[in-house]
Each structure stands twice: as structure tokens, then as C-alpha cells.
N, C-alpha and C positions, 0 to 999 in steps of 0.2 A: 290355570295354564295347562293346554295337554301337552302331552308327551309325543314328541315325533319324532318317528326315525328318519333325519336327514341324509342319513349315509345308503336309503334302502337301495335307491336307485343306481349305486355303482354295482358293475360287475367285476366283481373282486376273485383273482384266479389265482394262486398258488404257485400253481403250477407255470404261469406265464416268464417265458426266456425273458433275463436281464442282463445286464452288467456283471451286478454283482452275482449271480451265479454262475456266468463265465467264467469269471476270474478265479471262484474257486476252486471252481473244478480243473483250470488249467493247474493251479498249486498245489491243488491236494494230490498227486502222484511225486511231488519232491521227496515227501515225509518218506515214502516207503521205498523210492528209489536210493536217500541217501539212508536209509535203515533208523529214521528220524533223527538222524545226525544233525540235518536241517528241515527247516520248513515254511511255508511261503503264509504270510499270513496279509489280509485286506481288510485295511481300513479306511470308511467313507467319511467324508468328512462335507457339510454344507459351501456351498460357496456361490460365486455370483461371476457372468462375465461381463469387463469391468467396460469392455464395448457396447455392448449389445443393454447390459445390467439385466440377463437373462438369470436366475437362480437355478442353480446345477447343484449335481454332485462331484467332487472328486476323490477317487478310490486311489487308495495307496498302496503300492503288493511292496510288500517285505518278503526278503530272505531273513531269517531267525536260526540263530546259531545256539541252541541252548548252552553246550557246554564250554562256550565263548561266554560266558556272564551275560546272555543271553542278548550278545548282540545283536545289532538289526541293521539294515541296508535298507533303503527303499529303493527298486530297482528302476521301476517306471511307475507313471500316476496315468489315468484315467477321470479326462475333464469331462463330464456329461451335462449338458443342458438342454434343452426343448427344443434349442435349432442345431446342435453339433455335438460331435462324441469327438476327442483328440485324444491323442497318447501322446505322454510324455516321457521321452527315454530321458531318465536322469543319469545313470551313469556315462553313457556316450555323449551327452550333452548337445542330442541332436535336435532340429526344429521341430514344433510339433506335428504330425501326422492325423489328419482328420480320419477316422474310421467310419464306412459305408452301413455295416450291419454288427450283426455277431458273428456271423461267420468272417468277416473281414479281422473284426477283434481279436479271434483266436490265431490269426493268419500273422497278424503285426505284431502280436505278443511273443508267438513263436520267433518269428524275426529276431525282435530286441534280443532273447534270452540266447540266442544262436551266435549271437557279436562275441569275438574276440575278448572282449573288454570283460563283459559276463561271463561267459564260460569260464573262465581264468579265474577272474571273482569267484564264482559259485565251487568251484574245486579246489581253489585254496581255501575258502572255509570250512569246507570237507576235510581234508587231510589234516588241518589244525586243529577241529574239531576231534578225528580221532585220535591226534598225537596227544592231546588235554586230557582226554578220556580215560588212553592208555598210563597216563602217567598218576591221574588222581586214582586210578584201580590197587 
């Protein structure tokens, strides 16, 4: 039996815009905005839509409180499949929003995180986070 590379003929980029590196790079400036008091972390997880039975991804962005015993929120989830990308705002418990591109994603994300409901969230973990801090010192 010979050996063949089956994989030769993908063009495989690195560097090619996705999901998941949207989503990081929208959270990785929480870390240093709250002086890593918090920070946003995303986890993908497989999954299937249960219409269509298309296999997707869906990304989960946490807020991570370390010095809360390292609590976690999930703020919003990111359904991606081969015919649709949605967001899902969990904490406002809004309908889901179909996303156009990446730039549309960054644009919806910014959205959700700008709600009442989150900012309040995100700055009470903040301030409890350093009153914890302050007090374990």
C-alpha cells in the first residue's frame, strides 16, 4: 500500500479571518482594561442545526472573574454553520440575530456588550472583584 497525502490539495491559511478569532480579539482588551481583574474567554463547542441538521460550531464568550473563585458568565454564544452564523445574547434573553460577515459580528457583539443589562453585569464583577482582592491582601 502507498502512502498518500490526501490532505495535499487543501489550501490551508493560517492567517484566514474566522469566528474564532474575532471573538478573541474582541475580549482580549477586557484583560487589560479591567487590569486582569476580568477576562473574556471562548469556548467552541460542536453542534448541529436541529432544522436544517447542518453541523456547526458554537462559540461561548465568558466573562471570568478570577478573584470571584473564578467565576464565569456566558454572555452571548455564536451558532455557526455552513448556511448561517447567529448570536445569541444570553443574558438579555433576546431572539437570535443572524450575522452577515465579520465585520457585521464585531458590530452585534459590540451591541450586546453596550446593553444595560451587561455593563452593570461587567462592572459589578469589577468592583467585587477588587473589593475580594482588597480584602484577601
Amino acid at each position: 500500500m502507498t502512502k498518500k497525502n490526501i490532505w495535499s490539495t487543501l489550501s490551508l491559511d493560517e492567517n484566514k479571518p474566522n469566528i474564532l478569532k474575532s471573538l478573541n480579539a474582541l475580549g482580549e482588551p477586557l484583560s487589560a482594561s479591567t487590569k486582569g481583574y476580568l477576562y473574556a474567554e471562548i469556548n467552541p463547542v460542536d453542534t448541529y442545526d436541529e432544522k436544517t441538521l447542518d453541523l456547526g460550531v458554537v462559540y461561548y464568550f465568558y466573562i471570568i472573574a478570577p478573584y470571584l473563585a473564578n467565576y464565569r458568565i456566558n454572555i452571548f454564544r455564536v451558532a455557526e454553520t455552513p448556511n448561517s452564523i447567529q448570536i445569541y445574547d444570553v443574558i438579555n434573553n433576546s431572539p437570535p440575530v443572524t450575522v452577515k460577515d465579520l465585520n457585521d459580528l464585531d458590530n452585534k457583539v459590540e451591541n450586546i456588550i453596550q446593553t444595560p443589562k451587561i455593563k452593570e453585569l461587567i462592572q459589578n464583577l469589577y468592583a467585587s472583584s477588587i473589593e475580594l482582592r482588597k480584602k484577601s491582601s
